[in-house]
C-alpha positions as CSV (number, residue, x, y, z in Angstrom):
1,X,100.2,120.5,39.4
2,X,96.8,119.0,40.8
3,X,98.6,115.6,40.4
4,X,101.6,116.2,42.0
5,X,99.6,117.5,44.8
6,X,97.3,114.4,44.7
7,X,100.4,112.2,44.6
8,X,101.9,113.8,47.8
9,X,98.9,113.6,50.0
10,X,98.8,110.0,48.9
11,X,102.2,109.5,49.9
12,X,101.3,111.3,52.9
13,X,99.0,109.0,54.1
14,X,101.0,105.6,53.5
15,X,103.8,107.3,55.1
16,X,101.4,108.0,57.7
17,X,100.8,104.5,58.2
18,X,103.9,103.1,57.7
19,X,105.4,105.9,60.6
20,X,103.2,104.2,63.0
21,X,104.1,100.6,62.8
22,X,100.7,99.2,62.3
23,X,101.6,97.7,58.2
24,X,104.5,97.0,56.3
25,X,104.0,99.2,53.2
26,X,105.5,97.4,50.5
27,X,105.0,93.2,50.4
28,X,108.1,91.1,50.2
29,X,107.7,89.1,47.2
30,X,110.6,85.7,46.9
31,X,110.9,84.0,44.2
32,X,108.8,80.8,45.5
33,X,105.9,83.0,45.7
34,X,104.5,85.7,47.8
35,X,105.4,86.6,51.6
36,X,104.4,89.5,53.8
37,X,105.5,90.2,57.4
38,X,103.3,92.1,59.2
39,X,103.9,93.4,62.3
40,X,99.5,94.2,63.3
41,X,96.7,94.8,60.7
42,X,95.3,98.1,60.9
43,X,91.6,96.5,60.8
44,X,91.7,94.9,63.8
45,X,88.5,93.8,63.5
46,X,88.6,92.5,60.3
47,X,90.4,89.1,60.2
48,X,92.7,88.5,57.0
49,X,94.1,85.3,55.5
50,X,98.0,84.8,56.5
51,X,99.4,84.8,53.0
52,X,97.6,87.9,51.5
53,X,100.2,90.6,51.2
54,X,98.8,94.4,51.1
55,X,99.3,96.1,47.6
56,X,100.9,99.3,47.4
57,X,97.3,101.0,46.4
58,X,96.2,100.7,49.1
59,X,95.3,103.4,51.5
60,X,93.6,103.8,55.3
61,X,92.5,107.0,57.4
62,X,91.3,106.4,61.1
63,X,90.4,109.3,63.7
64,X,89.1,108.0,67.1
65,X,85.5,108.1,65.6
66,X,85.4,107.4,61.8
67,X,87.6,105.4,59.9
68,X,87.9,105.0,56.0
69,X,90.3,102.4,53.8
70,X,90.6,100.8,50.9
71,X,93.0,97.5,50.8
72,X,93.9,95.9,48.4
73,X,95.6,92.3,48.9
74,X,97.0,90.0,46.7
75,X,97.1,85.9,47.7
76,X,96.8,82.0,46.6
77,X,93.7,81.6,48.1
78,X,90.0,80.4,45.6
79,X,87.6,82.9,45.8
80,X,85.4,80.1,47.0
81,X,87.7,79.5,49.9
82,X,87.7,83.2,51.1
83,X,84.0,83.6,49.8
84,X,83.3,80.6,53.2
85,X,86.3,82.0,55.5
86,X,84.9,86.1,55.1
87,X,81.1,84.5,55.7
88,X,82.4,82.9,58.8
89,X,84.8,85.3,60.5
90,X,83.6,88.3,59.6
91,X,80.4,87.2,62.1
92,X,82.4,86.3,64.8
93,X,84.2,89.5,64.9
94,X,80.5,91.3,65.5
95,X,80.0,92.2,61.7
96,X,76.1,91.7,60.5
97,X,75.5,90.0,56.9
98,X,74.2,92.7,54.5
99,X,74.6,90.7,51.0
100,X,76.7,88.1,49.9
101,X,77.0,87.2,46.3
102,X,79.5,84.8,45.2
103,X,80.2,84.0,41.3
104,X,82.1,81.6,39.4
105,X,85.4,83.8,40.1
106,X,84.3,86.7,41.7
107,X,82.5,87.5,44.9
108,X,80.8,90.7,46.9
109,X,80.4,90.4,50.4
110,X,79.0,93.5,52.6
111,X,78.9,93.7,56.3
112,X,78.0,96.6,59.2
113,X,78.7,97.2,62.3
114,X,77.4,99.9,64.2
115,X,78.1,102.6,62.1
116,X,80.7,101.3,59.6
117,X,79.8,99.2,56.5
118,X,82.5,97.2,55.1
119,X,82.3,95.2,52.1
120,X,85.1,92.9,50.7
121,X,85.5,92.2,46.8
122,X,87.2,89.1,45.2
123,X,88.4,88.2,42.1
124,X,90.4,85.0,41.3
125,X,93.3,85.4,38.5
126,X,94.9,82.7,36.7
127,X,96.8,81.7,40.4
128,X,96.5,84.5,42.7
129,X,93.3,86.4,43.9
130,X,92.6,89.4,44.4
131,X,90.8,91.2,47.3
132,X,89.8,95.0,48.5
133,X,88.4,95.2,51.3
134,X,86.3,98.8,51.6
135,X,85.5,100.5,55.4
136,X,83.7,103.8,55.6
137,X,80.5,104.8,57.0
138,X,77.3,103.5,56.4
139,X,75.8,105.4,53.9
140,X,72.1,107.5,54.8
């Protein structure tokens, strides 16, 4: 029973979300590789590569003053290549440099701004990589 609950309030939330026009829920995958139309990211401030598409465990909650997500994308990009382009843009979106740690195919980069702490986590697969990207408050 405390699943099915759990499960519904997650569905909640994505259909949340998807109600308000801000991500497409589900990715369009074709057979040459992946695709995602999106009409506007719901981390406005946080820039994203244009073929990462937006897993389906992913999840976001926003009032006017806190905000909390978890993303999850999926895309063809190195880790090295998104290790430079994060470093680069998250700074000239007004994000501060906390840590950044970059592996031989994996990476941890951690950001704040004002109140918020975001960090972004990469992992490169055979051909795809993996990223989450984490918002919540800074922690006391």
């Amino acid at each position: 029973m405390t699943r099915i609950l759990a499960l519904l309030f997650v569905l909640f939330l994505l259909g949340g979300c998807q109600s308000s026009g801000v991500v497409d829920s589900e990715p369009l995958f074709s057979n040459i590789g992946l695709t995602h139309h999106h009409k506007e990211l719901i981390l406005k401030d946080i820039p994203l590569p244009e073929d990462f598409v937006l897993l389906p465990d992913s999840f976001y909650y926003a009032t006017p003053s806190f905000r909390y997500g978890e993303l999850q994308y999926r895309g063809s990009l190195s880790v090295d290549d998104l290790y430079f382009y994060y470093k680069k843009q998250m700074v000239s979106m007004g994000w501060e440099s906390q840590s950044l740690k970059q592996f031989e195919t994996n990476a941890r980069l951690s950001f704040s701004k004002g109140e918020e702490a975001c960090t972004i986590l990469l992992k490169e697969g055979s051909s795809l990589s993996d990223m989450k990207i984490i918002v919540e408050q800074k922690k006391s």
